[in-house]
C-alpha positions as CSV (number, residue, x, y, z in Angstrom):
1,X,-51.9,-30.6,-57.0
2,X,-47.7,-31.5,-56.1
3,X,-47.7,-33.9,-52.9
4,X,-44.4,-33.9,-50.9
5,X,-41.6,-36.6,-51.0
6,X,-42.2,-39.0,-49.3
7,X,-39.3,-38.5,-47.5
8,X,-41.0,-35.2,-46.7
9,X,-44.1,-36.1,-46.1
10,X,-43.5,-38.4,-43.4
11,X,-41.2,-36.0,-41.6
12,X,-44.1,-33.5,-42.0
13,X,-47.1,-35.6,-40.9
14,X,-46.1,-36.3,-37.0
15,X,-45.9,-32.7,-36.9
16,X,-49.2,-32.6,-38.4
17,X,-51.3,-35.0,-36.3
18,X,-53.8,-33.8,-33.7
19,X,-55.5,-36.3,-31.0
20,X,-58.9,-34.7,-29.6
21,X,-61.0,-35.9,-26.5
22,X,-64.4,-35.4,-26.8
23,X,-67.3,-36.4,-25.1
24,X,-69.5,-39.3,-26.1
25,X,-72.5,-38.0,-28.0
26,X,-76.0,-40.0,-29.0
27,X,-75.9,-38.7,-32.5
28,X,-71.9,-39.2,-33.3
29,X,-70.7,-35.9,-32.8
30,X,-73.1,-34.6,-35.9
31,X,-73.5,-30.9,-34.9
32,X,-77.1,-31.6,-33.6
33,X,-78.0,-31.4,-29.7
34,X,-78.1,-35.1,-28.4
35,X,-81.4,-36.6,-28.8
36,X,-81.1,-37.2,-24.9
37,X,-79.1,-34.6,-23.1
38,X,-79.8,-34.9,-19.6
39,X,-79.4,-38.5,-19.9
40,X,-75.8,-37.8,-21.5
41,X,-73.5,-38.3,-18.4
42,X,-70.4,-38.8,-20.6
43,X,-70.7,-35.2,-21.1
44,X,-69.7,-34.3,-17.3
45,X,-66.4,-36.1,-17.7
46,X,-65.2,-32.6,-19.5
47,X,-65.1,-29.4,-16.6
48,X,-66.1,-26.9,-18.9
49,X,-69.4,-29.3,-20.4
50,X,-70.0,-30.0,-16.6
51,X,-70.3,-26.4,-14.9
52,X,-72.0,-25.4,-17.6
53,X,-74.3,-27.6,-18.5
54,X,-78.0,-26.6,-18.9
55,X,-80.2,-29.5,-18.9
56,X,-83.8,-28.5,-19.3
57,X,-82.8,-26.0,-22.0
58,X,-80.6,-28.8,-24.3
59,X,-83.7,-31.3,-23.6
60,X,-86.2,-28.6,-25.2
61,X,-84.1,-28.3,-28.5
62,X,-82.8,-32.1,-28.3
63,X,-82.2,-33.5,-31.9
64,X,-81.8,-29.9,-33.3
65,X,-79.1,-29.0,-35.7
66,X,-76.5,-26.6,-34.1
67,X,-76.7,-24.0,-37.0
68,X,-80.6,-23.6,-36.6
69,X,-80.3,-22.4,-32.8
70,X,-79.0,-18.6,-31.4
71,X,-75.6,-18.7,-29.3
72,X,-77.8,-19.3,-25.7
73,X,-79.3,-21.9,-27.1
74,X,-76.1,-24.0,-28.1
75,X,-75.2,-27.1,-25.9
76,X,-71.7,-26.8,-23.3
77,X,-70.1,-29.2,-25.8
78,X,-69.8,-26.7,-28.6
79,X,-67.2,-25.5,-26.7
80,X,-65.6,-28.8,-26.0
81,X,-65.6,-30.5,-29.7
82,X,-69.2,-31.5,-29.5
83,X,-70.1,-31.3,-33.0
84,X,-66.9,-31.7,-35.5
85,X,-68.5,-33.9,-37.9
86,X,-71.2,-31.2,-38.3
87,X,-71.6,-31.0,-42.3
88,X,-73.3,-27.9,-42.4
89,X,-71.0,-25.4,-40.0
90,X,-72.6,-23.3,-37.5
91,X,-71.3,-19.8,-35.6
92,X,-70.2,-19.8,-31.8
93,X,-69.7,-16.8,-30.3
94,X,-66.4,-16.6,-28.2
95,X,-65.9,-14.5,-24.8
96,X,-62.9,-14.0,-23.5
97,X,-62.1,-15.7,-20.3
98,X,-60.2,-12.9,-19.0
99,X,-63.3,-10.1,-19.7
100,X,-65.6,-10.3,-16.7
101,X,-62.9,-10.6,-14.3
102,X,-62.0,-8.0,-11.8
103,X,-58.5,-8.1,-11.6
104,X,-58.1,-7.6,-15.7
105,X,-61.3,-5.3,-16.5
106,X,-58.4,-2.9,-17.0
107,X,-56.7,-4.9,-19.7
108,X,-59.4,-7.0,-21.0
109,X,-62.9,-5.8,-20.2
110,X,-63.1,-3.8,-23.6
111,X,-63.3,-7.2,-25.3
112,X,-66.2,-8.2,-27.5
113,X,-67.7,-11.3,-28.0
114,X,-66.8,-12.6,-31.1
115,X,-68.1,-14.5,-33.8
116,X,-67.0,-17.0,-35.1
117,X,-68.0,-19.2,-37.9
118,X,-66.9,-22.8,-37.9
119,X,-66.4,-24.4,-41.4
120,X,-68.4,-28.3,-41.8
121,X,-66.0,-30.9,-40.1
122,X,-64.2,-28.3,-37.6
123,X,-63.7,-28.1,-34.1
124,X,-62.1,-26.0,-31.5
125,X,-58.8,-27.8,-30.3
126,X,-58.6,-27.2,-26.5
127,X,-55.1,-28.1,-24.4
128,X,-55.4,-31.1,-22.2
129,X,-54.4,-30.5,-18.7
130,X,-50.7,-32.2,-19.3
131,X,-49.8,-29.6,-22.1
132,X,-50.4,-26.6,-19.8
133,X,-47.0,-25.3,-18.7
134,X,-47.3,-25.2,-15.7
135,X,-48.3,-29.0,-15.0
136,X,-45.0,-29.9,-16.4
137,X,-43.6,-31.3,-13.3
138,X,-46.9,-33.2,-12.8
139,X,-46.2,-34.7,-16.7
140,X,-42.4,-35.2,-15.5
141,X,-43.8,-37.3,-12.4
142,X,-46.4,-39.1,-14.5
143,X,-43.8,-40.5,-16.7
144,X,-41.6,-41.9,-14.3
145,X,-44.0,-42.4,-11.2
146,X,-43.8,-45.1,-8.7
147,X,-45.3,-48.2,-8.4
148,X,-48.9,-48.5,-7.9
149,X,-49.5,-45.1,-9.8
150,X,-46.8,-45.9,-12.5
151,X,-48.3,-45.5,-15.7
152,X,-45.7,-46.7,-18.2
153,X,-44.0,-49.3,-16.0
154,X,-43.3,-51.8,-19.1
155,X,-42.7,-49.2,-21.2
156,X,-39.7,-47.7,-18.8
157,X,-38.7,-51.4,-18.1
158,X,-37.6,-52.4,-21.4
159,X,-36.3,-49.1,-22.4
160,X,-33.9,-49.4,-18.9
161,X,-32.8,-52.9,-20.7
162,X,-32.4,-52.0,-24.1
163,X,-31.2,-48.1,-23.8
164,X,-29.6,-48.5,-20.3
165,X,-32.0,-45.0,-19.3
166,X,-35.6,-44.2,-19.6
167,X,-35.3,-42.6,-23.2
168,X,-39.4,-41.5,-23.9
169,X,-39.2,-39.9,-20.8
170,X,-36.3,-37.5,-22.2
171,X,-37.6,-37.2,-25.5
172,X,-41.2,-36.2,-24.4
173,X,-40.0,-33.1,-21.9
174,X,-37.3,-32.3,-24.1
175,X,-40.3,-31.6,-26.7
176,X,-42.4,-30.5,-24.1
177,X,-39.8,-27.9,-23.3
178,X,-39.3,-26.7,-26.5
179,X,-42.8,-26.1,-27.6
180,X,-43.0,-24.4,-24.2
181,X,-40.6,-22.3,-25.7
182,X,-42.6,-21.7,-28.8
183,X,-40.4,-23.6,-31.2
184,X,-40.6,-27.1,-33.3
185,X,-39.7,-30.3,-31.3
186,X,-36.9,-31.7,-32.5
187,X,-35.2,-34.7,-31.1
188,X,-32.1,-34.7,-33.4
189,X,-29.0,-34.8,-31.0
190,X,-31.1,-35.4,-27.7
């Protein structure tokens, strides 16, 4: 096996890296249904865990391994990242969001749930609210907001005194714009 450069490799390995939020789980995110569910509450801190959560049903198969249990039977965080250090894999069946909806039964309601089988140590990435496109001027205001909401007030400080501007804050919707445009960030020149 050839490795990059290192030169390369480092270059390549920001673009790489992925930071996940998951819930807190009682058996460290194994792939097996908490051994208490109901008593979980960590688990209503994510919408899509929370609206959907099924209590009695998780406490009947509490402990149980993911890939022994049908799709119904699955816990709301094997949507959410529940179970990435699952060593064994397991299938979730995927509906589109748009299917069941009225206004796009035209253009989407032929849609099939879909299988899907997810290899040992795997998880489904989902965007956090701030890398939706249109929450970009909430993320513009969030990085330079006023005292008492600010939340990079040091940060913006001593970037003011060394760099005579807020520099992150142009670097970060620079990138954020270009993803948004479906390309690579790069800062060279900003």
């Amino acid at each position: 096996m050839e490795f990059p450069a290192s030169e390369e490799l480092t270059r390549s390995a920001a673009v790489q890296h992925l930071t996940q939020r998951v819930a807190w789980h009682d058996r460290r995110w194994n792939g097996h249904i908490c051994a208490e569910p109901s008593a979980n509450a960590f688990c209503v801190l994510l919408n899509e865990v929370r609206k959907n959560r099924q209590d009695e049903l998780e406490d009947t198969f509490a402990g149980r391994n993911w890939t022994d249990l049908g799709d119904n039977q699955l816990p709301r965080c094997s949507t959410q990242a529940g179970g990435f250090m699952n060593a064994d894999g397991w299938t979730r069946v995927v509906r589109h969001v748009y299917q069941t909806s009225a206004k796009t039964e035209a253009t989407r309601g032929h849609l099939e749930p879909t299988p899907i089988r997810v290899d040992p140590f795997s998880l489904f990435a989902v965007p956090l609210w701030w890398m939706l496109t249109e929450n970009r001027p909430d993320l513009e205001w969030l990085l330079d907001a006023p005292y008492p909401s600010a939340s990079f007030p040091g940060l913006k400080r001593n970037e003011l005194k060394q760099f005579a501007e807020y520099r992150t804050q142009r670097y970060v919707l620079h990138a954020y714009d270009q993803m948004a445009r479906g390309k690579m960030p790069d800062l060279k020149g900003v």
